[in-house]
N, C-alpha and C positions, 0 to 999 in steps of 0.2 A: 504494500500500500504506500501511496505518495504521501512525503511529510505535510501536514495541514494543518491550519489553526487547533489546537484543540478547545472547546469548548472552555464555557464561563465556570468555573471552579473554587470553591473558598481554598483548597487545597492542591496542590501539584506536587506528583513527584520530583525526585532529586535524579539525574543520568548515572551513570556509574562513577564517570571520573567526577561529580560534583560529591557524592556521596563520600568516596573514598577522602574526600579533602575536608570535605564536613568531619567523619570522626575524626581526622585529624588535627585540627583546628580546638577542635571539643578536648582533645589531651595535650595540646601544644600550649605551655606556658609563653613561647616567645612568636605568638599569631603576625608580628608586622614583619616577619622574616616570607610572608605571604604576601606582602602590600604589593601590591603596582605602585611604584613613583614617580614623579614626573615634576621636574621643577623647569617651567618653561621660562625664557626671556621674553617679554613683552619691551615694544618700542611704541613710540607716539604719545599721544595723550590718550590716556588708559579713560575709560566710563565703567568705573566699579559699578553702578546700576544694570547698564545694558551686560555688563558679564554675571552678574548676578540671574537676571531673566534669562541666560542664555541656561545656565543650569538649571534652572527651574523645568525650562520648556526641554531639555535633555533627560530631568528628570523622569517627567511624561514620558516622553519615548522609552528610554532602558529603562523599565521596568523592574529589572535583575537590581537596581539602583535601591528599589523601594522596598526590597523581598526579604522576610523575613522568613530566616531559617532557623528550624525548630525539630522536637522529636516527639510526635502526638502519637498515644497510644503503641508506644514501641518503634514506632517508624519513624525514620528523617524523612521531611517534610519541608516544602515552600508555600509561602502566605503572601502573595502581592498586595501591597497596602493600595487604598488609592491615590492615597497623598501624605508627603512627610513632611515635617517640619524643618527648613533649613536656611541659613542664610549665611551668604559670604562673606568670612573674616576678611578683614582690611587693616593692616600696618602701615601706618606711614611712617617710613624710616628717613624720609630728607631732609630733617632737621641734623640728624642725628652726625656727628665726625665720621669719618671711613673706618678709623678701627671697631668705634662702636657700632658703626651701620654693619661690617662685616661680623661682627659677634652676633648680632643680631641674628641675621641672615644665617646663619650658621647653626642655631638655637632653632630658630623658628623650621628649617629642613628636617633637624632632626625631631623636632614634634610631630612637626606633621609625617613624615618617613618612620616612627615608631610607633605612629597612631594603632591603637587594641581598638578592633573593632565589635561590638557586641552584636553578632548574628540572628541574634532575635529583634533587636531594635534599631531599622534604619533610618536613615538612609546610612549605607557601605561605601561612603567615600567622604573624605574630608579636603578644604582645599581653603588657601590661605592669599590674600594678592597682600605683597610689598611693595610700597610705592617709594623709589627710591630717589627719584624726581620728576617735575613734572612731566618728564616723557619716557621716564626708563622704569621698570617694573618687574617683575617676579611673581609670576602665579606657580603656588605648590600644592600637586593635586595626589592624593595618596588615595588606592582603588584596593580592594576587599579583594585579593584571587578569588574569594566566593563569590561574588557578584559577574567578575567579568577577566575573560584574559588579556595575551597581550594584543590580537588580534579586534576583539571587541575594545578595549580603549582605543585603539588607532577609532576607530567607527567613532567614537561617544568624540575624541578628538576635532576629530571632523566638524561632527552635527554640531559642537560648543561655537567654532569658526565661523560655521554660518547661521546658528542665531546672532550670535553678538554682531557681525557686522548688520545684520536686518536691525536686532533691537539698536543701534547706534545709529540707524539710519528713520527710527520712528515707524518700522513696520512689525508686523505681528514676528512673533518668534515659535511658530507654534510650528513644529516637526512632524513631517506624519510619521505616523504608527509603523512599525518595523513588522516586514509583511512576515517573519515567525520570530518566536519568543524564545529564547532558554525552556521555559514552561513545554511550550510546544513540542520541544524537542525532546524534552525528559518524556512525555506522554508518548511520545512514538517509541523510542524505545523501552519503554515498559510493554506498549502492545506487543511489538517485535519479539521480547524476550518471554510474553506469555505464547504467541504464537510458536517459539522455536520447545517450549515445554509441554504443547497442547499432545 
């Protein structure tokens, strides 16, 4: 059978290799050795707003962003919230001398790069802008391996680029819908691996 939406569900399976990384995380005292990192350089004059909205409207799309993962009735399980609560820290370090803006900068990585994420309660991604003058910048964005690899943050990468330039340009930032889900795809192979048992 062809991979397809799977239906509206309060609950979704986990694939294999999510699962396997689920218990692992579940006995893993040091979980940000799991993190996606990403400390990007930003130039121009930065719109901490319209980048704010770009994650929001990102939000929406990946999904995987808002999913809580859990263990209901003996089984690992995924819960997609509708909406989570978040909004985008901002530093402004241009005041600040170069060795203190560098201390800084250097603090502020490793917060966010050893960010513990708690699996039941999202959103799985944290992210930081430092403003280091009016035109030079640092967004640090630190991503749950549960939520998404390294191929799906290149995607979320993406999608973040062209909402902000939309929302900086005063147009809607609303992404559509990812035509399948992680969700989707754990559903297919669950059917697959009751078919290969049947």
């Amino acid at each position: 059978a062809p991979l397809r939406p799977a239906p509206l569900w309060e609950h979704y399976p986990l694939f294999f290799t999510e699962l396997g990384l689920f218990r692992l995380l579940e006995r893993q005292p040091v979980q940000h050795a799991y993190n996606l990192f990403f400390p990007l350089q930003l130039s121009g004059e930065i719109d901490a707003a319209a980048l704010e909205a770009s994650f929001l409207s990102s939000l929406v799309r990946h999904d995987n962003l808002r999913t809580a993962f859990t263990v209901e009735d003996g089984q690992s399980t995924r819960r997609i919230l509708p909406q989570v609560d978040w909004r985008l820290a901002v530093a402004d370090l241009s005041a600040l001398p170069s060795d203190a803006k560098d201390a800084a900068i250097t603090a502020a990585c490793e917060r966010i790069r050893h960010r513990t994420f708690e699996l039941a309660r999202p959103p799985l991604f944290a992210a930081e802008l430092l403003q280091l003058s009016p035109t030079k910048a640092i967004l640090l964005l630190s991503v749950s391996h549960m939520a998404m690899d390294a191929f799906s943050a290149g995607i979320l990468l993406r999608d973040l680029g062209t909402a902000y330039e939309a929302a900086r340009r005063g147009e809607s930032v609303t992404l559509p819908p990812l035509p399948i889900r992680c969700a989707d795809y754990a559903v297919y192979c669950e059917e697959r691996f009751r078919e290969v048992l049947a």
